[in-house]
Residue, then its C-alpha position, 0 to 999 in steps of 0.5 A: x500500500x502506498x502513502x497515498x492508500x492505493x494498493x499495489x500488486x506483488x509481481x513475480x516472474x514464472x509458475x514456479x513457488x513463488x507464483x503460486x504464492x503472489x497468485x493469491x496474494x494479487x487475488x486478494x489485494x484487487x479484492x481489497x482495492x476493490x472493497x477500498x473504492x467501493x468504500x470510499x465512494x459510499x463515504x463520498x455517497x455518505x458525505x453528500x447525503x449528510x450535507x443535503x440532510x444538514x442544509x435540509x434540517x437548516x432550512x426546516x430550522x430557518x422556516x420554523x423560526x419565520x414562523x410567527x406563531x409558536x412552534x415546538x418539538x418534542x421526541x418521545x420521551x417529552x425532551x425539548x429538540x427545538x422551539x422557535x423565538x415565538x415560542x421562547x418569548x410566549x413560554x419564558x425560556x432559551x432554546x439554547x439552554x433547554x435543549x433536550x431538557x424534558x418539557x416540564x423543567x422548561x415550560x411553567x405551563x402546566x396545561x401545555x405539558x399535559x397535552x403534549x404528553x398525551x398526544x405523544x402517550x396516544x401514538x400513531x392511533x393519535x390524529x391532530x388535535x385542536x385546543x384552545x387555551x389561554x396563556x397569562x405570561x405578562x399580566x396580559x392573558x391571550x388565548x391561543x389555538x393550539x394544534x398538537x401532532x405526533x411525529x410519526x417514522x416510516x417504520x410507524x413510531x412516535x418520534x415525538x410531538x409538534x405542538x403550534x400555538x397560533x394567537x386567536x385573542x383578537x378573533x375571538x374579541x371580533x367574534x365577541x363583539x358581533x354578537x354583542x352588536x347582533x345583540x345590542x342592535x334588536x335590542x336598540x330596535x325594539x325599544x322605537x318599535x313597541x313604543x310605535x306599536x303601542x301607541x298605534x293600538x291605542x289609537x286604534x282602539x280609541x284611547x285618545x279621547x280628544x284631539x290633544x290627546x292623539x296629538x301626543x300620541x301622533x308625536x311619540x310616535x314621529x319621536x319614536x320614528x326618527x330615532x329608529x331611522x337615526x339608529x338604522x342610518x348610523x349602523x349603516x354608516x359605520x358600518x360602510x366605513x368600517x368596511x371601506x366602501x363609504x364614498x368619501x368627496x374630499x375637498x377643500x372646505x371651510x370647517x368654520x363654515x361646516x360649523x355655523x351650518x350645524x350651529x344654525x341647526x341646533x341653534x332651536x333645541x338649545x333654545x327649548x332648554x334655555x342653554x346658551x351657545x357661545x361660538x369661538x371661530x377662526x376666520x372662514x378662510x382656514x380650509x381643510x381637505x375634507x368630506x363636507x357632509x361627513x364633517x358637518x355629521x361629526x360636529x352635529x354628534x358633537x353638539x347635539x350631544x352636549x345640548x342632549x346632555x347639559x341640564x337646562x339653563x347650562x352653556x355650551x362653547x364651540x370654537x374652533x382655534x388654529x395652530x399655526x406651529x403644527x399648521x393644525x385646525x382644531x374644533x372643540x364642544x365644550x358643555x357644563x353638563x354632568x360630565x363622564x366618569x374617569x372608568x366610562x371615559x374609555x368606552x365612549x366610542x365603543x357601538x352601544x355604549x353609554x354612560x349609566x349615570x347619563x343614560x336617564x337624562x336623555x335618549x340616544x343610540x350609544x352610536x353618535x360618538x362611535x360614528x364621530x371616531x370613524x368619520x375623524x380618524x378612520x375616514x381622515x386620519x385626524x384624532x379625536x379625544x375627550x377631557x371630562x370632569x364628573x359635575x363640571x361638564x365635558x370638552x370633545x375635540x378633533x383637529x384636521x390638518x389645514x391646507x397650505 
């Protein structure tokens, strides 16, 4: 054999002893060279393979760390082969620390380990499961989907479990609020609709005895009807822009223009409640880009709803101020009514909701402000915002950029 390994031939002259001798001795050594290549091209073989199967683990590797939902591997005996930086983060530990450590000294989530070790306790009987269930790691709990299955060999032997953890907290807030809106919307229709269905049996069962008395009757009933209308028009409403088909004609406007529009309008219904309305406004010519008729329902919301809400003989300021540093025009409706609890002040704007301590002194759709949200920061990316003080009265305010 050679230093470079290669097997050489013993040569020997003539078929006297000594080439019976190498005969064998040369049958061997081109047995074994031949044994020898085959050996090294399966080692070659051998090498290629471990390569692919290396650069494939680091690509399953690379896609299961892309993976934004949380992803863990276990083999069979519950010992942790691989999560990802998702998992790490939702279950509190380092991959490079807990490598083949069993589950239960690595993940403080009791339930988890539970249903890992079943799935992989039922073997390959075992078909993928769902579950859902709720993870508290910062104080702020978070449901997930959690989809567990057994890894199973060729030759059909659990090798372990792969367990996903896809966050569904925000699904199922949706999926909580629509019923809740189903929910809330027959209920806000069926308040107008009895009241209507009554006062029309009445009549029609001549209960009005004079004609003051049908007269009442005939308004509660128009009463009644313009507040379902108002309610189907504001579901409606959020719901186009919410769905973003809501046809939006922005223009240059005057949004002092917009509210000496709204103020002549509401200008009686203060009056009937003896409130004063005190108007503070920038000159016409400050313009904003802007849907005129989705501008001018935000601000009526606004003051109809301060009007609705400040007892009798209280005073109303609207003004609308520019800030030449931010190049900025800001509307404001402030009001001397009851003013909002500091626990209500978040869920204003929510469908439906209303302040219980106000519910009594007026009724509304609990959809004005919600629409009012939409329409300045959804439709024009303006910001809307509220400051209030229980018995002192309440001040909403939107700013809209100004056109140069």
């Amino acid at each position: 054999m050679t230093r470079s390994g290669q097997i050489g031939m013993v040569m020997a002259d003539g078929v006297d002893d000594l080439g019976q001798i190498t005969r064998p001795l040369n049958e061997f050594l081109t047995g074994t060279r031949r044994q020898l290549e085959e050996l090294r091209a399966e080692n070659r073989e051998l090498q290629i393979q471990t390569r692919i199967a290396s650069a494939e683990k680091h690509h399953t590797e690379a896609i299961i760390f892309s993976i934004s939902d949380a992803v863990i591997v276990t083999n069979r005996f519950d010992e942790l082969l691989l999560a990802n930086e998702a998992a790490e983060k939702l279950l509190g530990f380092k991959m490079s620390g807990s490598l083949r450590k069993n589950i239960d000294r690595v993940m403080a989530d009791n339930t988890l380990v539970r249903l890992i070790r079943e799935t992989r306790s039922h073997g390959k009987s075992f078909t993928r499961k769902v579950v859902e269930h709720t993870i508290d790691q910062t104080g702020s709990p978070k449901t997930f989907s959690i989809t567990l299955s057994c890894v199973v060999t060729p030759s059909e032997e659990v090798s372990g479990v792969v367990a996903v953890l896809h966050d569904v907290t925000r699904e199922k807030e949706i999926s909580r609020m629509k019923t809740d809106f189903v929910s809330n919307v027959s209920h806000e229709l069926k308040t107008p609709l009895a009241s209507i269905k009554a006062y029309i049996e009445m009549l029609i069962d001549g209960e009005a005895e004079d004609e003051k008395t049908t007269r009442e009757f005939y308004d509660i009933i128009s009463t009644e009807t313009d507040r379902l209308h108002r309610l189907i028009e504001n579901i409606l409403n959020i719901s186009r822009i919410e769905s973003g088909v809501v046809k939006v004609v922005r223009e240059p406007i005057s949004l002092t223009g917009v509210v000496k529009q709204v103020l002549d309008v509401a200008a009686p219904q203060a009056r009937l409640k003896n409130l004063k309305l005190i108007d503070r406004l920038a000159p016409v010519y400050y313009q904003v880009e802007a849907d005129h008729d989705m501008i001018h329902q935000a601000v009526m919301n606004l003051v109809s709803n301060a009007i609705k809400y400040t007892p009798e003989g209280g005073s109303i300021t609207i003004s609308v101020n520019v800030d030449d540093r931010r190049n900025m025009a800001v509307f404001e409706c402030s009001d001397t009514g009851l003013g909002i609890p500091t626990e209500d002040l978040p869920r204003i704007f929510d469908k439906f909701y209303r302040v219980q301590a106000n519910s009594k002194l007026a009724k509304g759709t609990g959809l004005g402000l919600t629409l009012v949200k939409h329409i300045v920061e959804t439709v024009h990316e303006g910001k809307l915002s509220v400051t209030s003080e229980v018995g002192k009265g309440s001040t909403f305010s939107f700013e809209l950029p100004i056109i140069s």
